[in-house]
C-alpha positions as a Markdown table, in Angstrom:
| # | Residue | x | y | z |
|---|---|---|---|---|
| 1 | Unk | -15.4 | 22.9 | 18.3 |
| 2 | Unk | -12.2 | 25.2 | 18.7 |
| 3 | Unk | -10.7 | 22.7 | 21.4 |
| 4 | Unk | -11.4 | 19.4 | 18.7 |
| 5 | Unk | -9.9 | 21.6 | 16.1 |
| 6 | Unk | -6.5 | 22.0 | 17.7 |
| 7 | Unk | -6.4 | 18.5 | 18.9 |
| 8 | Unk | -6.6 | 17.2 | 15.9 |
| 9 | Unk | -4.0 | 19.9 | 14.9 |
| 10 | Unk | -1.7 | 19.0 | 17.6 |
| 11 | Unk | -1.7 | 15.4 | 16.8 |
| 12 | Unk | -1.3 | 15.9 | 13.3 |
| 13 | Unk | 1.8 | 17.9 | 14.3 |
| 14 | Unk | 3.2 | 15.2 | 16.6 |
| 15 | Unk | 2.6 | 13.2 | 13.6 |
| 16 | Unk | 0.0 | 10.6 | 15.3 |
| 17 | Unk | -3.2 | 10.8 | 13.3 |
| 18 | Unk | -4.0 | 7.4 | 11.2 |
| 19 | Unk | -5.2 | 8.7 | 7.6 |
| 20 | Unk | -7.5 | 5.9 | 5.6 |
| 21 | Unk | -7.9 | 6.5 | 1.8 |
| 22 | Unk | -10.4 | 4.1 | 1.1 |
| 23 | Unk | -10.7 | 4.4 | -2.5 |
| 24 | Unk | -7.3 | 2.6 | -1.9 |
| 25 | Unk | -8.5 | -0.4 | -0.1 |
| 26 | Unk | -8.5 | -3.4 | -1.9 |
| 27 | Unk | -11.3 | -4.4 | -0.3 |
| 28 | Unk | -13.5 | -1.4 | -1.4 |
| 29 | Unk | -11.8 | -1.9 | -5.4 |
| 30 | Unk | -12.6 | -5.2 | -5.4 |
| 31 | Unk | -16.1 | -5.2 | -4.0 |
| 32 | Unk | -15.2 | -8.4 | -2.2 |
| 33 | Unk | -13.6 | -9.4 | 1.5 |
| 34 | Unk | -10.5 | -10.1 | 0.2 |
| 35 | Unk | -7.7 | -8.8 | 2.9 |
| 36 | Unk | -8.5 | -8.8 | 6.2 |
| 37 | Unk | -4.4 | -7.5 | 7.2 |
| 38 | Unk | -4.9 | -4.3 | 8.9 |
| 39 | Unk | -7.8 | -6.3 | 11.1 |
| 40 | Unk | -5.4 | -8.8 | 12.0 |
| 41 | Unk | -2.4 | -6.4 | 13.2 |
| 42 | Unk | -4.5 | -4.5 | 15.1 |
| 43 | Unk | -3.6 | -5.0 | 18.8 |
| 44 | Unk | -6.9 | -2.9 | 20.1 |
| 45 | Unk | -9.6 | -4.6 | 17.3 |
| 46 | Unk | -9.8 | -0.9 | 16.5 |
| 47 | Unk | -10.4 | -1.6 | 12.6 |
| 48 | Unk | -14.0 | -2.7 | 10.2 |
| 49 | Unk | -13.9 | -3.4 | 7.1 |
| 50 | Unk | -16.7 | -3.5 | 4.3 |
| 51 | Unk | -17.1 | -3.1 | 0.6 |
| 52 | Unk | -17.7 | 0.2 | 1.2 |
| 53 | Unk | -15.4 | 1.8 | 3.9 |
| 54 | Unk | -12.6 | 1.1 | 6.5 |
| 55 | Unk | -13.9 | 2.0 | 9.8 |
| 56 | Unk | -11.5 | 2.7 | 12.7 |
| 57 | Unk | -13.2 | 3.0 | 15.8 |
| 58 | Unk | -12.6 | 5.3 | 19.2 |
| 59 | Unk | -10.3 | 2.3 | 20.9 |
| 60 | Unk | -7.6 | 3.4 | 17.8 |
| 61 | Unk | -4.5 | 4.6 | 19.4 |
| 62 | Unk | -2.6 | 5.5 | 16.4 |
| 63 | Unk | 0.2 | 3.0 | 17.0 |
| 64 | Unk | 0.6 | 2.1 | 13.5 |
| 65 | Unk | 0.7 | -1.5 | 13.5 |
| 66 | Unk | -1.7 | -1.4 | 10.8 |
| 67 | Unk | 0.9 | 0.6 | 8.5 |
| 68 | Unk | 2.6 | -2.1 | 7.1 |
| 69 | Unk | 0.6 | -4.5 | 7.6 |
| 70 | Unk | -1.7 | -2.8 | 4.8 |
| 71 | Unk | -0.8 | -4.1 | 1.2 |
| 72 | Unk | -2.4 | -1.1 | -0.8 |
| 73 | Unk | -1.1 | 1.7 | 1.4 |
| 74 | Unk | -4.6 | 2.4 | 2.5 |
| 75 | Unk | -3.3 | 3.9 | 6.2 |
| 76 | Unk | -1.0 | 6.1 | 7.2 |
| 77 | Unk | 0.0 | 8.1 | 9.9 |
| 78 | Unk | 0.7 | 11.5 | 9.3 |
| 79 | Unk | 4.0 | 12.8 | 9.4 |
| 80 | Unk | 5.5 | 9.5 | 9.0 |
| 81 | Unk | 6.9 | 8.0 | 5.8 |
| 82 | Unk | 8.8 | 5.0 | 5.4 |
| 83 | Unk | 11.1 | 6.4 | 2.7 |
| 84 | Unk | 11.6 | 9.3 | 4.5 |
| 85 | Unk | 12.7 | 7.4 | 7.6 |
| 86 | Unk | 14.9 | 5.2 | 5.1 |
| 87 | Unk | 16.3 | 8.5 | 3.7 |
| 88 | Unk | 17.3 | 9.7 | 7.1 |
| 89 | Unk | 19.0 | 6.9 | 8.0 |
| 90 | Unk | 21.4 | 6.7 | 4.8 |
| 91 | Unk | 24.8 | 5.7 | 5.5 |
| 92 | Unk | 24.4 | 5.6 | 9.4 |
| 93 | Unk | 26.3 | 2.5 | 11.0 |
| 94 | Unk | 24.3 | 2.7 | 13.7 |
| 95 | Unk | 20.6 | 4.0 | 14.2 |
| 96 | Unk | 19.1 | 4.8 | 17.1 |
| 97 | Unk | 15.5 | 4.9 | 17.0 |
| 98 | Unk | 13.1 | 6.3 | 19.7 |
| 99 | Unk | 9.1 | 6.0 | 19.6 |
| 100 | Unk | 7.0 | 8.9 | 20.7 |
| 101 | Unk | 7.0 | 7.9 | 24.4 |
| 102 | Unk | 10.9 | 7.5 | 24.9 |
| 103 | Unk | 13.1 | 9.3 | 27.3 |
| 104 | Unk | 16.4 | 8.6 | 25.8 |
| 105 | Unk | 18.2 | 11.2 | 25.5 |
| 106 | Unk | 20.9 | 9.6 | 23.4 |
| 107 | Unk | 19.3 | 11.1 | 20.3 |
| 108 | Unk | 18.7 | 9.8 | 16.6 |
| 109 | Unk | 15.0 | 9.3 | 15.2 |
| 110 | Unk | 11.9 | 9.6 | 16.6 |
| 111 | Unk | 9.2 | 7.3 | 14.9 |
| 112 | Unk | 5.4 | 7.2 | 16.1 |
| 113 | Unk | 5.8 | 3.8 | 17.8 |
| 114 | Unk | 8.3 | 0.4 | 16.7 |
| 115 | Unk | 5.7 | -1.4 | 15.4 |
| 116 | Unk | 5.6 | 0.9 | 12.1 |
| 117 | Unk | 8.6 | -1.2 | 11.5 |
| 118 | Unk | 8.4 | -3.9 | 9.4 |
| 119 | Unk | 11.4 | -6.2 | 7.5 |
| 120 | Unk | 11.0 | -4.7 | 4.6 |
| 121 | Unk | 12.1 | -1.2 | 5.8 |
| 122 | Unk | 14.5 | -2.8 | 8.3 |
| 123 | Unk | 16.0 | -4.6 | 5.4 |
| 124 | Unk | 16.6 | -1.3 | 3.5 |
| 125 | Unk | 18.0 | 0.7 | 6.3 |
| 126 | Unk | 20.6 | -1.9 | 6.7 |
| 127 | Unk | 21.5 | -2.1 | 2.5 |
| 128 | Unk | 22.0 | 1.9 | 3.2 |
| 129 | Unk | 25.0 | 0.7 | 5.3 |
| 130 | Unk | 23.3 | 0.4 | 9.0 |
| 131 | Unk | 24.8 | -2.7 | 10.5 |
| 132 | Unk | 22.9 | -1.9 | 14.2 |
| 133 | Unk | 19.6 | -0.6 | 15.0 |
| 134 | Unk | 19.1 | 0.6 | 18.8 |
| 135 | Unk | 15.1 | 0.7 | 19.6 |
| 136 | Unk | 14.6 | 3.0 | 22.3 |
| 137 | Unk | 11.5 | 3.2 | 24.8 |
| 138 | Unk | 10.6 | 0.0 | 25.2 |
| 139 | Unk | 10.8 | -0.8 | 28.7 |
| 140 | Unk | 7.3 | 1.0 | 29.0 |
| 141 | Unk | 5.6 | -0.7 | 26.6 |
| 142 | Unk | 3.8 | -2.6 | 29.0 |
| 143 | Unk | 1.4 | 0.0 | 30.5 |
| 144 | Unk | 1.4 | 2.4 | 27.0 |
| 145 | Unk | -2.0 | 3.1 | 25.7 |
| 146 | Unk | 0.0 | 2.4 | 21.9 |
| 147 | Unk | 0.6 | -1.3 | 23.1 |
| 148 | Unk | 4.0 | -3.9 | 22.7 |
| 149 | Unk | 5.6 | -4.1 | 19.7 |
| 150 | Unk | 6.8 | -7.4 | 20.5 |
| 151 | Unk | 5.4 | -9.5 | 18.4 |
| 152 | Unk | 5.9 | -7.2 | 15.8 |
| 153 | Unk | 9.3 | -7.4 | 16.5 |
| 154 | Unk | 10.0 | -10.8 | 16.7 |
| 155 | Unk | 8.0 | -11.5 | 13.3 |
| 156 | Unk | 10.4 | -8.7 | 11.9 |
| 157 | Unk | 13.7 | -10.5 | 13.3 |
| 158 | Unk | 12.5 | -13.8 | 12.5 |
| 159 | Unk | 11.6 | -12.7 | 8.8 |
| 160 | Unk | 15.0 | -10.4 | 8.3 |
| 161 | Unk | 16.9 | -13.9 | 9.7 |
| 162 | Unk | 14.5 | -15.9 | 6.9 |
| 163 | Unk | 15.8 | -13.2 | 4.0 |
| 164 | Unk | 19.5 | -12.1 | 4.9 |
| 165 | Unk | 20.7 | -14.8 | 7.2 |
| 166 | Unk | 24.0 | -13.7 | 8.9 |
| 167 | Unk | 23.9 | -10.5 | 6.3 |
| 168 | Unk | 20.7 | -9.3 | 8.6 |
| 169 | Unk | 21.1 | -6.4 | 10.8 |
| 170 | Unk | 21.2 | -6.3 | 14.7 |
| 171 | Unk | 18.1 | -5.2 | 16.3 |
| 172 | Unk | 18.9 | -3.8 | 19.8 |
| 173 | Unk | 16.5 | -3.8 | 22.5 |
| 174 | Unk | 16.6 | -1.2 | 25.0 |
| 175 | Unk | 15.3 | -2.0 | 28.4 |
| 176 | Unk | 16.7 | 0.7 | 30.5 |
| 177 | Unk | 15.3 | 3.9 | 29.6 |
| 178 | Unk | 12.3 | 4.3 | 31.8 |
| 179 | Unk | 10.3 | 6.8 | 30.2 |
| 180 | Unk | 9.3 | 9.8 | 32.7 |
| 181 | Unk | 6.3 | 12.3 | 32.7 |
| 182 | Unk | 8.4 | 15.0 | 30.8 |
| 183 | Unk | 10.9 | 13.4 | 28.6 |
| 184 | Unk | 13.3 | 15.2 | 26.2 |
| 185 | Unk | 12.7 | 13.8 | 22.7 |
| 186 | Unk | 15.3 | 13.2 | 20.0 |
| 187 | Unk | 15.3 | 15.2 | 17.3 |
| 188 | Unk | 12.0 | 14.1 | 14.8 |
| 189 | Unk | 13.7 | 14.2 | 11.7 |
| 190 | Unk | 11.1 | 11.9 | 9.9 |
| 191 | Unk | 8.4 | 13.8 | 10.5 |
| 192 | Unk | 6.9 | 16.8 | 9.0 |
| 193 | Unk | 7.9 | 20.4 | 10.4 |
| 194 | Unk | 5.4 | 22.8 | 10.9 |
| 195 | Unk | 5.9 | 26.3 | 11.7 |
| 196 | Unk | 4.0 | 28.4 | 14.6 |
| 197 | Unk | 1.6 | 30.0 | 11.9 |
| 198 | Unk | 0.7 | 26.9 | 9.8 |
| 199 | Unk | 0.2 | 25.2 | 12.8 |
| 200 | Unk | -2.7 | 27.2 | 14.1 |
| 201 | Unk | -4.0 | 27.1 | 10.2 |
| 202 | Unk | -4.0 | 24.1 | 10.3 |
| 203 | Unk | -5.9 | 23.7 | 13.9 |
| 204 | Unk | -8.5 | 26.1 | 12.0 |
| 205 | Unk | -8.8 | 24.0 | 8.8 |
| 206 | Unk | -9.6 | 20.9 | 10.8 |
| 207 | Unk | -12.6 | 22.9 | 13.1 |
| 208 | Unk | -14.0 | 23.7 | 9.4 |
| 209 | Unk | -13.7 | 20.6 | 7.6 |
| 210 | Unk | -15.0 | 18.5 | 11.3 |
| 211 | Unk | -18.4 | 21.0 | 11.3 |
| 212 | Unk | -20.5 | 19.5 | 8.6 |
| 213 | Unk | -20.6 | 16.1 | 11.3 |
| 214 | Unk | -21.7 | 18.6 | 14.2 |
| 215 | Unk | -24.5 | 20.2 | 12.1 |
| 216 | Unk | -26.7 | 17.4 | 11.7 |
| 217 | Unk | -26.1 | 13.3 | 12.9 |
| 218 | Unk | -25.4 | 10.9 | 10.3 |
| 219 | Unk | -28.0 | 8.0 | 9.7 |
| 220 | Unk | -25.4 | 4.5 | 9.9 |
| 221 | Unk | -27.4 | 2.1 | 8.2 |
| 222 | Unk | -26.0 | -1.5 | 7.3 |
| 223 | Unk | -24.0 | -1.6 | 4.1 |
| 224 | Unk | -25.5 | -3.5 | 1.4 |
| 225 | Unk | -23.1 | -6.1 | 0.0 |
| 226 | Unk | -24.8 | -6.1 | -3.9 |
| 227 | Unk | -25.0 | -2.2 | -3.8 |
| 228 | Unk | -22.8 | -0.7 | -6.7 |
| 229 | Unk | -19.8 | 1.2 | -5.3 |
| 230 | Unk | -20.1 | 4.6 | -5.9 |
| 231 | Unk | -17.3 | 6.2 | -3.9 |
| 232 | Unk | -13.8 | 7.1 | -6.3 |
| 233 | Unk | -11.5 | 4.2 | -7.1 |
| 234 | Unk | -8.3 | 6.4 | -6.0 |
| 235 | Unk | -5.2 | 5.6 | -8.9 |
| 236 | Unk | -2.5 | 3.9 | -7.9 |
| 237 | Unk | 0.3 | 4.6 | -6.5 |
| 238 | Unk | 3.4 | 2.3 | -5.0 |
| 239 | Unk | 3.1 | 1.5 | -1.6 |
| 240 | Unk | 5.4 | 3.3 | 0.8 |
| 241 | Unk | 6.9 | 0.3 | 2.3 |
| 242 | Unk | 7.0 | -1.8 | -1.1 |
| 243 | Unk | 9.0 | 1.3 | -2.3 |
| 244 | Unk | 11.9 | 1.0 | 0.2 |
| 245 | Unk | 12.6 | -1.9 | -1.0 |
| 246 | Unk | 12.8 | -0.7 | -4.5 |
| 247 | Unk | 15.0 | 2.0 | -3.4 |
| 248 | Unk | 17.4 | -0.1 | -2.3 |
| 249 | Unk | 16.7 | -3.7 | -3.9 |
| 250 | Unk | 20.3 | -3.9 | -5.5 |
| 251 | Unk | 22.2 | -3.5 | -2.3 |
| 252 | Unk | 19.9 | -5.7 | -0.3 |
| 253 | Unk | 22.4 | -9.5 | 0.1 |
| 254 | Unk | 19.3 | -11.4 | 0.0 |
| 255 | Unk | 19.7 | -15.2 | 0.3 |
| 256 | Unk | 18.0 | -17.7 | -1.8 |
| 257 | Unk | 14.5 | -18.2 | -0.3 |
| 258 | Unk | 10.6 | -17.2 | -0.1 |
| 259 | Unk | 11.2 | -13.3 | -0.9 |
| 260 | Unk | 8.9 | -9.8 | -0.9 |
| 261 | Unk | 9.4 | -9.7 | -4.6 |
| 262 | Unk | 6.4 | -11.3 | -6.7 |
| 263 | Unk | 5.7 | -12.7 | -10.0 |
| 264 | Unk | 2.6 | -12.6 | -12.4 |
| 265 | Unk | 2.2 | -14.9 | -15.0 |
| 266 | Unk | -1.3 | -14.4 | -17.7 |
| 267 | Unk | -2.3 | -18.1 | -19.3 |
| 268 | Unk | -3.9 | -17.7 | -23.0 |
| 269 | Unk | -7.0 | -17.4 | -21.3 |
| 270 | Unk | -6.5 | -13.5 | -20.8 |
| 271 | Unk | -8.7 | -11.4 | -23.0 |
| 272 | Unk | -6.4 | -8.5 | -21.8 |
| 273 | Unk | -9.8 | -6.8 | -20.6 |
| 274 | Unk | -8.0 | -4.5 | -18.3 |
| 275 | Unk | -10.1 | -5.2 | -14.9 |
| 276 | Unk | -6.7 | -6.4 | -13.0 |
| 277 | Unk | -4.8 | -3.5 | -14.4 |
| 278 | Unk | -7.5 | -0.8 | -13.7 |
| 279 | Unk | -8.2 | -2.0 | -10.1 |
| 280 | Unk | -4.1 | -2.9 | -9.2 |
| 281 | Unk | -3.9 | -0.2 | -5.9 |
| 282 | Unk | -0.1 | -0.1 | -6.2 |
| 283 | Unk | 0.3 | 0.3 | -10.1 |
| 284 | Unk | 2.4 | -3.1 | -10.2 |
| 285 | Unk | 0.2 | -4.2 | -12.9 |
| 286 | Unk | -0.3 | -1.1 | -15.9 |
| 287 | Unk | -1.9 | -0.9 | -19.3 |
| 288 | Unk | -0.7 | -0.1 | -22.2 |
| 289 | Unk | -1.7 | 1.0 | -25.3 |
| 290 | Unk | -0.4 | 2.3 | -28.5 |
| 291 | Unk | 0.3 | 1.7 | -32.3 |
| 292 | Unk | -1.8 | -0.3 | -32.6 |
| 293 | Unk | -1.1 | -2.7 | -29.8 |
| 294 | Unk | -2.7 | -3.3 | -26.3 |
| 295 | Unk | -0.9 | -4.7 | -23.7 |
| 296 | Unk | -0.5 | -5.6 | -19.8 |
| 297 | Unk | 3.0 | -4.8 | -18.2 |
| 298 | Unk | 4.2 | -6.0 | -14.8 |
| 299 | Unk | 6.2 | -4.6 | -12.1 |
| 300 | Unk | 7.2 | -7.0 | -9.4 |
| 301 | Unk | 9.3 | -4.4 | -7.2 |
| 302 | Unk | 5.7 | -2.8 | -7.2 |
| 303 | Unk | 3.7 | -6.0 | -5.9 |
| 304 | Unk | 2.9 | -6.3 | -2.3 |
| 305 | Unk | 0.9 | -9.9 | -3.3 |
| 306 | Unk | -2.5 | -8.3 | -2.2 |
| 307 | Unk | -4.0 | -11.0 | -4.2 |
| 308 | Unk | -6.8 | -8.7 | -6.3 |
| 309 | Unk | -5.8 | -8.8 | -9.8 |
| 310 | Unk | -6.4 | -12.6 | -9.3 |
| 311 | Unk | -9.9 | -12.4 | -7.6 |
| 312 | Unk | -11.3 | -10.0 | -10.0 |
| 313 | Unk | -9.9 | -11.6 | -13.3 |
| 314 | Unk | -13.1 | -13.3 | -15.2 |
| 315 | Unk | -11.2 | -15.9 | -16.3 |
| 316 | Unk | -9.2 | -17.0 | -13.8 |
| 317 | Unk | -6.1 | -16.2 | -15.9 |
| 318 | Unk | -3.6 | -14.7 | -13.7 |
| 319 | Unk | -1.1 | -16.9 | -11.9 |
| 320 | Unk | 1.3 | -15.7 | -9.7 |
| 321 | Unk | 3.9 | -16.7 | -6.7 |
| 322 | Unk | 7.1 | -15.2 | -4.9 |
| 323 | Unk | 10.5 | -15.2 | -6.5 |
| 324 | Unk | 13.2 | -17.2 | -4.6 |
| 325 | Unk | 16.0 | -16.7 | -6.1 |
| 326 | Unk | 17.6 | -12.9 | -6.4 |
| 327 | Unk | 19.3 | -13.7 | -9.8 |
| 328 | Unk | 15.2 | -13.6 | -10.8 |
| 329 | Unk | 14.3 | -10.1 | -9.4 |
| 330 | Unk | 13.3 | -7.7 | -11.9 |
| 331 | Unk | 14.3 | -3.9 | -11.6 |
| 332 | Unk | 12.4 | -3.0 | -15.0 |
| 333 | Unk | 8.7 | -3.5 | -15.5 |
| 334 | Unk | 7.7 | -6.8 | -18.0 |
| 335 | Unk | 5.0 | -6.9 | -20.7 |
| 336 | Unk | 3.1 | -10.3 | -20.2 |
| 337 | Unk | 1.0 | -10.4 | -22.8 |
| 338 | Unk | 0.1 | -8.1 | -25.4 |
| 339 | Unk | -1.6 | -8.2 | -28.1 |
| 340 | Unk | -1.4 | -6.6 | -31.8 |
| 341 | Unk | -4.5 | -4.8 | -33.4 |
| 342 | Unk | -6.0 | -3.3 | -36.5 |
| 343 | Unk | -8.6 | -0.7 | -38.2 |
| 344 | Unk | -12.0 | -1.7 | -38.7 |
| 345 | Unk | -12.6 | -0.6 | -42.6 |
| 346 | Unk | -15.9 | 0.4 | -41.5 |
| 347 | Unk | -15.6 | 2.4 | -38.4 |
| 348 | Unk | -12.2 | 3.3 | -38.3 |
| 349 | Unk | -12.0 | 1.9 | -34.4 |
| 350 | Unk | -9.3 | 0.0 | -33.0 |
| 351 | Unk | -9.8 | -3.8 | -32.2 |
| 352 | Unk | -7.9 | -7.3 | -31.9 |
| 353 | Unk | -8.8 | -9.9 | -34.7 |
| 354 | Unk | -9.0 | -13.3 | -34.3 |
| 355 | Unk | -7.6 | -14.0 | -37.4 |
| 356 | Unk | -5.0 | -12.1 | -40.1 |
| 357 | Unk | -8.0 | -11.9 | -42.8 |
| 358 | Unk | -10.5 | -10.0 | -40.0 |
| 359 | Unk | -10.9 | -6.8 | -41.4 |
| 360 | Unk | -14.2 | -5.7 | -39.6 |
| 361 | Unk | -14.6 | -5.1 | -35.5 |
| 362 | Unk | -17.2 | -7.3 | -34.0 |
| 363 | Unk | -20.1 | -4.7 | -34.3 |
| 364 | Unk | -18.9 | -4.0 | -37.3 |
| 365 | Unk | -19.0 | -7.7 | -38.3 |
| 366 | Unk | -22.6 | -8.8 | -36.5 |
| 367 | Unk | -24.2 | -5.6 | -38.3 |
| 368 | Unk | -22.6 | -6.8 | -41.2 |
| 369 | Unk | -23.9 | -10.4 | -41.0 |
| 370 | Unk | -27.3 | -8.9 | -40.5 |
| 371 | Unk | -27.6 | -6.7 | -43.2 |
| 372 | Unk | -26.4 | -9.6 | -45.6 |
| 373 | Unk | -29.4 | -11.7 | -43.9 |
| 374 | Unk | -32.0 | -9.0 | -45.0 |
| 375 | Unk | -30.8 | -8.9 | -48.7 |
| 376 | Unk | -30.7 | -12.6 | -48.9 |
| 377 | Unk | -34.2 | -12.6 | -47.8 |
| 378 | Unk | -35.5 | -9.8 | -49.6 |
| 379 | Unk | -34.0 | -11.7 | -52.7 |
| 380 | Unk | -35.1 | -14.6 | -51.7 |
């Protein structure tokens, strides 16, 4: 147990541990297979999904591919951050960029592997003033047990070419350094520092916290797809590489096509019953309430397009698309619909009539109905 316990320490320190919050899966808030992303970037098929858990299996190398590749911010590796990388790299022409397994000794950033790197974050670095990105360690992708990040890479230079045209950033491969059995490592500012003491605290926490599983086995059984979820529907919060883009969405000379910016649009269908709002992982879609009023506001710096709000509206009322033109990017959030309400004279609850003369809620209003039935009949 001691020697799992510091393993798991050690790779947490090296920052190359994938984290799932599952509450945040939009799979698992939706009860319905609704994104099967993270499956799909997976170069080792290392990833399940269910309505009730994301599963990541042994063959998991903690590459990272899965990262951004997740629309919810469901998986992360620990001691990486995309905003902290982008914060890093403020105001540096050019960036120099080494994964976990590089020898280069030319120093700069050290990032768990390249394909954590998505155009989204690219696009930021470079509107914080980085014209050239140098990616270090690749020339041993072929035999690493994280995998190539080429395709990742070529999706990323083909989608930064797609959004910034001759604006985009250069990508710089690095086929040279040959990475050797003890190289020295450039200096890993975007990860988290951990001192000598919390690190064996840390190598203790995780030998208490894996026990439990070594105590007794756990019985797998097959999920059942009509059970009611009962696990904790986590509450949003932006995901991390959505939120570079926020960051740094003025500075970004995007060009007039197909963009990571999306709208949502409600139809006079919408009862404004809150299901999209309370199940949105990434807060882009909020509720609001007040005076009287009850509402739905939209942030589209906030959307990653995961597609949920519009699978679990009842009434098919939600529309939505990607913005194509800059001039039509929002920086503030939008109300959509909202809609004014009133006092019921009778209980004193808040509720939306249908029309200006509605003085009475709807419970209010059928008991009402049914008490004037009774006295009609017992005059009758």
């Amino acid at each position: 147990m001691a020697e799992n316990g510091f393993n798991t320490a050690a790779a947490l320190w090296s920052g190359s541990v994938l984290r799932v919050e599952e509450g945040r899966c939009v799979n698992v808030r939706g009860r319905s297979e609704i994104c099967q992303r993270c499956v799909k970037a997976c170069p080792k098929d290392a990833i399940e999904l269910d309505l009730d858990s994301v599963i990541i299996s042994d063959d998991c190398t903690d590459c990272g591919a899965c990262l951004p590749a997740c629309p919810a911010g469901a998986l992360r590796l620990e001691g990486f951050s995309p905003l902290r990388l982008l914060q890093v790299a403020a105001e540096q022409e050019t960036l120099h960029l080494h994964c976990r397994e590089s020898a280069g000794d030319e120093g700069g950033i050290v990032i768990p592997c390249h394909q954590v790197l998505d155009a989204r974050l690219v696009a930021s670095i470079a509107a914080s003033g980085c014209d050239e990105i140098t990616l270090h360690g690749l020339a041993g992708c072929e035999n690493c047990r994280h995998g190539s990040p080429a395709k990742a890479l070529e999706k990323t230079v083909r989608t930064l070419n797609r959004w910034l045209g001759e604006d985009a950033p250069t990508l710089n491969l690095d086929p040279d350094a040959v990475p050797t059995d003890n190289p020295r490592k450039a200096e890993r500012q975007d990860q988290i520092r951990v001192d000598r003491r919390g690190f064996f605290k840390l190598a203790g926490s995780q030998v208490a916290s894996a026990a439990p599983a070594w105590v007794a086995p756990v019985r797998e059984e097959a999920p059942d797809p009509y059970a009611c979820f009962t696990g904790e529907i986590i509450p949003a919060e932006p995901d991390p590489y959505q939120s570079t883009i926020a960051v740094r969405v003025g500075d970004i000379a995007w060009k007039k096509k197909s963009l990571p910016i999306y709208w949502r649009e409600f139809n006079e269908d919408c009862t404004l019953c809150m299901v999209c709002a309370d199940r949105c992982p990434t807060g882009a879609l909020e509720s609001l309430a007040g005076n009287l009023a009850k509402g739905i506001a939209f942030s589209s710096l906030l959307c990653t397009n995961c597609g949920l709000c519009t699978r679990v509206c009842p009434f098919d009322a939600i529309g939505s698309g990607a913005v194509r033109d800059p001039e039509f990017i929002g920086t503030a959030p939008v109300v959509l619909k909202q809609l004014q309400q009133t006092r019921c004279t009778q209980c004193g609850g808040e509720f939306t009539p249908e029309t200006p003369q509605d003085s009475l809620c709807i419970t209010c209003s059928n008991e009402q109905e049914i008490e004037d039935e009774w006295l009609s009949f017992m005059e009758a």
